[in-house]
C-alpha positions as CSV (number, residue, x, y, z in Angstrom):
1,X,-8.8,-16.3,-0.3
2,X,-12.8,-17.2,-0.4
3,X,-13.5,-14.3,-1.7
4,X,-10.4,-13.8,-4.5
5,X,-11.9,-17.6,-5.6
6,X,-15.3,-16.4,-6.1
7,X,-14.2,-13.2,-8.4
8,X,-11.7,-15.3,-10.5
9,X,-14.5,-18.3,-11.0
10,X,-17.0,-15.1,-11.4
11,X,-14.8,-13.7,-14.3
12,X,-14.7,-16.9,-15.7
13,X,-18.4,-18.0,-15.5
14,X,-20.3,-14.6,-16.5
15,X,-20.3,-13.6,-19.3
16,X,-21.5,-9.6,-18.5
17,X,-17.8,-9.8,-16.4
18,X,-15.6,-8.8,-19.7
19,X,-12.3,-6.7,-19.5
20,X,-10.3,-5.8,-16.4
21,X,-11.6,-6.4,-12.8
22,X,-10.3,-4.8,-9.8
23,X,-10.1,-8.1,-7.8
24,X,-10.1,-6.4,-4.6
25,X,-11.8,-6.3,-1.3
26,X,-14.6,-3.5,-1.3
27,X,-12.7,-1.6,1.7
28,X,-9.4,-0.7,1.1
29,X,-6.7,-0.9,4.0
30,X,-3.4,1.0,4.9
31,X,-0.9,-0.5,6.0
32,X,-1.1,0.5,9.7
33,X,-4.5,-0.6,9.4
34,X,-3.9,-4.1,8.7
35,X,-1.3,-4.2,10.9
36,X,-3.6,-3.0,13.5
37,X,-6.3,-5.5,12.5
38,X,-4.2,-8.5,12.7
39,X,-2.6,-7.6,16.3
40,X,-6.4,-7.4,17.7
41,X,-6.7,-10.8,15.8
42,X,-4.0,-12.5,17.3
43,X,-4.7,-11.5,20.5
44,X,-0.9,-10.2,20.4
45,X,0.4,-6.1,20.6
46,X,1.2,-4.8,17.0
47,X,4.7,-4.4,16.8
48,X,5.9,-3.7,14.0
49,X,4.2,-3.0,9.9
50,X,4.4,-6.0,7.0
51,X,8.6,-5.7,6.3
52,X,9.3,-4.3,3.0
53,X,12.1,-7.4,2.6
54,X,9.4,-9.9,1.3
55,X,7.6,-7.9,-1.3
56,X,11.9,-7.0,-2.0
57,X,13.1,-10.8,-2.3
58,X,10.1,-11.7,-4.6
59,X,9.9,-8.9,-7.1
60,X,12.9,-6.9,-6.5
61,X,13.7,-3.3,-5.4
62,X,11.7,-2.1,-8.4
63,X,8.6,-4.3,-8.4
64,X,7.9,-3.9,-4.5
65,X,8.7,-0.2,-4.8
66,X,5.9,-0.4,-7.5
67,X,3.2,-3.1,-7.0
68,X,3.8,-3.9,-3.1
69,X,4.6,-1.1,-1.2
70,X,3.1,1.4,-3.3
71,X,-0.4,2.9,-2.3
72,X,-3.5,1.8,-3.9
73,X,-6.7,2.9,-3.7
74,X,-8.5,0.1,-6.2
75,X,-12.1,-0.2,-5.2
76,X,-14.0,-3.2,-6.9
77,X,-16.4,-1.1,-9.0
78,X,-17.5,-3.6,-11.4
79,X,-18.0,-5.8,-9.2
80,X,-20.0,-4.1,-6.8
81,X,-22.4,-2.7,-9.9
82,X,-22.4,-6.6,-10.8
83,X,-24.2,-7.1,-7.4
84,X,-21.0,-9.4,-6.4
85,X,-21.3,-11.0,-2.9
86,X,-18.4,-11.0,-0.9
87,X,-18.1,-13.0,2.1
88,X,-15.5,-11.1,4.1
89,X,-16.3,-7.2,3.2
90,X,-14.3,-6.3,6.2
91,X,-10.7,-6.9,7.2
92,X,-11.3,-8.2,10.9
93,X,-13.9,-10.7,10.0
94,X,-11.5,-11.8,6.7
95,X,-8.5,-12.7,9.3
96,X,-10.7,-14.3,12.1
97,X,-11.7,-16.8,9.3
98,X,-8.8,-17.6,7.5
99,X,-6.6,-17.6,11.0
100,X,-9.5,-19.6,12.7
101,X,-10.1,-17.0,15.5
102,X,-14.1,-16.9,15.2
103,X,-17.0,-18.6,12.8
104,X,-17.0,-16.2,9.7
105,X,-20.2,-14.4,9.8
106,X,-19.8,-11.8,7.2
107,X,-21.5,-13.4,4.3
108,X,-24.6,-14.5,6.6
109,X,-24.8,-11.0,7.6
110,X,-24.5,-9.6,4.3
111,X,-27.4,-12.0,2.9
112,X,-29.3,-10.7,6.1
113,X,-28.7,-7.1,4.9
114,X,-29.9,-7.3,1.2
């Protein structure tokens, strides 16, 4: 969420940031992966992948066959050319902030870095 809120207030404050923007993390995760990820966050065995009935329920057989379920491989181009800073450019570190597991370190590191 920190880092979605700095790409829409981004779009809306710079003026070079015209057209579409992929408004996506800069490492793209399966499925499996996230499923993974969150299970070593928790602390708890992964079980069982995100159920399709959500994404179903909210947008229908159609729209979770298309936007939800469906694979995307969207990198955040523009932004990254833009020299965008994004606080959480990994998965792990992303759910150990938001599910307060450990400090977030990955914009500190990233600062450190460039």
């Amino acid at each position: 969420m920190d880092d979605l809120t700095d790409i829409h207030t981004r779009t809306l404050t710079d003026d070079t940031m015209t057209g579409p923007v992929n408004a996506v993390a800069p490492e793209p995760v399966r499925n499996a992966d996230y499923t993974r990820a969150l299970g070593r966050t928790l602390r708890r065995p992964p079980l069982m992948r995100v159920p399709e009935l959500g994404p179903r329920l909210l947008r229908g057989r159609a729209g979770a066959s298309e936007l939800a379920l469906a694979s995307h491989h969207m990198r955040p181009e523009r932004l990254i050319e833009a020299g965008h800073v994004f606080r959480h450019r990994e998965l792990a570190d992303a759910l150990s902030h938001h599910l307060g597991t450990t400090t977030s370190t990955g914009m500190r590191e990233q600062e450190e870095t460039t």
